[in-house]
C-alpha positions, 0 to 999 in steps of 0.5 A: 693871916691877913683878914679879909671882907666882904668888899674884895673883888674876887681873884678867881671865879668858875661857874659850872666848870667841866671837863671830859675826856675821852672815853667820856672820862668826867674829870671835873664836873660842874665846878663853881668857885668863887676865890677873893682877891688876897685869899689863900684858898685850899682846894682839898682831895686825894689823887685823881679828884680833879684838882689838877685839872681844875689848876690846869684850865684856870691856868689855860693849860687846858681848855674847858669842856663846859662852863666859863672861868675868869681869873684876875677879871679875865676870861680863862678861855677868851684872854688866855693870854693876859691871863698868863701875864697875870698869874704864877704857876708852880705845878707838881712837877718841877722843870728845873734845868739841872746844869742852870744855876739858880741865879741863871735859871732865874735871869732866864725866867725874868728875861721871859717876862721882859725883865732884861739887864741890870733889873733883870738881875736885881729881880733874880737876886731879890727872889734867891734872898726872900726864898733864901736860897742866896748862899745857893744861887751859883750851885748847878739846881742838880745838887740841889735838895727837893725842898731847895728846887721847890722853893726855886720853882717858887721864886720862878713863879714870882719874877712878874709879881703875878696877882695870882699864884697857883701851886699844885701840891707844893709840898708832895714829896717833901720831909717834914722841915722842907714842907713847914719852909715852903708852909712859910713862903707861901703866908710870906707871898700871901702877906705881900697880897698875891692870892694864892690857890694851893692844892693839897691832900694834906690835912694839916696843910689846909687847916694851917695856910687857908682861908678857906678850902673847897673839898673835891671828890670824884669831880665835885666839890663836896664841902665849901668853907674856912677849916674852923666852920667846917669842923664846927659843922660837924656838930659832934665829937668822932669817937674811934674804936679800934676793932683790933680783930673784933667783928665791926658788924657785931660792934656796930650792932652792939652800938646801936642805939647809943644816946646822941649817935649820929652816924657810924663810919667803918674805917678799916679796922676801926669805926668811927662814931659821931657823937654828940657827947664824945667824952661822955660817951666813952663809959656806955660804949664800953658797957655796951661792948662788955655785955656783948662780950667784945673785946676792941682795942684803943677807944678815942674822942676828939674833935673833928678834923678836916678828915672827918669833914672829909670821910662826912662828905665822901665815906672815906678817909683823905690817903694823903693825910696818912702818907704825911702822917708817915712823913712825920714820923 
């Protein structure tokens, strides 16, 4: 992953970014962003956090409420238009014409931009080959995988080499292979120098292609930061307790009072323990339990997780990391 400094300009910026709804929904509320040019930030949460609203009015598909945002050194709301030259958008719905071929679909897009004839064509093959999708280019995109029409959606959002990429969910909906080809292309774009803002709801995707993630919640963001200074801010290891029928308010009572715990999480049909010394607070959870005579299922410590960060911030876990838990297994 490319190192970054202090000196870069920044590629995107929001300050006190909002945006309602009517009926007074509050989608995004106050949200400020500060993303380095050549950055591959994540913009982590569940479904109906704000996340696609936020791409939307950074892209110019919606206006703002309140607030200003600039990318690529452009007003978002006054340049919308130079904006839209600047950056590639890949949202979560791919709008792919089932009777184009690859080849085709691209041609039309470069043409789009003003890239016409012989390099037109050239730009097109140059896309189909850094996506790998050169053996498919003249296949109709209707037989194509999900994960080969998420890489051509890709290559679409690449013809004008923006300064900016944004992806909404890239890898929702893919197997496990077709999520680590698109994780693949996205460091390649990146390596190139394009910035690229991702969101996801997947854990392991943020910890594994960003920089750094802003976690949003609710409409805000809740935690700022790299992946590594996130965990290490935790400050504790998250031991597990699996109830496994046990009753958590007479778990949680009996656990009371444990040396070095900081904060009990219920979780459904576990609590999870913050502690400042997980391993070796395994032998006087169990002696606490013993004397209470509760029986529990599998006891755990680990290091925290983005999840942790998460379920720190807001009280509950990420859904989406259980759904691509299940993808993977």
């Amino acid at each position: 992953m490319p190192m970054r400094t202090e000196e870069q300009p920044t590629a995107i910026a929001a300050m006190c970014l909002r945006r309602t709804f009517k009926g007074g929904i509050e989608a995004v509320r106050d949200i400020d962003l500060a993303v380095s040019a050549g950055e591959v930030f994540g913009f982590l949460g569940p479904n109906g956090a704000g996340k696609t609203t936020t791409v939307r009015m950074l892209c110019t598909l919606l206006p703002p409420t309140s607030g200003s945002a600039t990318v690529a050194g452009l007003d978002v709301v006054g340049d919308g238009a130079a904006v839209r030259r600047s950056i590639g958008v890949a949202l979560q719905e791919i709008g792919l014409d089932p009777v184009q071929t690859g080849r085709e679909l691209l041609e039309l897009q470069c043409g789009l931009y003003g890239i016409t004839g012989r390099s037109g064509r050239e730009r097109a093959a140059e896309l189909l080959e850094l996506l790998g999708l050169t053996d498919a280019a003249d296949r109709r995109t209707k037989t194509y995988s999900g994960g080969m029409k998420r890489r051509l959606d890709l290559a679409s959002a690449l013809v004008h080499s923006p300064q900016v990429l944004f992806l909404d969910e890239p890898t929702t909906g893919l197997d496990p292979a077709s999520r680590l080809t698109v994780w693949d292309e996205v460091r390649r774009i990146n390596a190139s120098g394009t910035t690229v803002f991702l969101t996801t709801q997947y854990l392991e995707e943020a910890d594994k292609l960003c920089d750094r993630v802003a976690i949003i919640d609710d409409g805000r963001i809740v935690a700022e930061g790299t992946p590594e200074r996130l965990k290490a801010e935790m400050g504790h290891d998250v031991v597990s307790v699996s109830l496994n029928g046990a009753d958590p308010d007479a778990t949680q009572s009996a656990l009371a009072g444990l040396p070095g715990l900081e904060r009990v999480m219920p979780e459904p049909g576990a609590l999870a323990l913050y502690v400042a010394d997980g391993a070796n607070s395994i032998a006087e959870i169990v002696r606490r339990l013993d004397r209470d005579r509760i029986e529990v299922g599998a006891i755990s410590v680990a290091r925290p997780s983005l999840d942790d960060v998460f379920l720190n911030a807001t009280g509950r876990r990420l859904e989406g990391q259980e759904q691509s838990q299940e993808a993977e297994q």
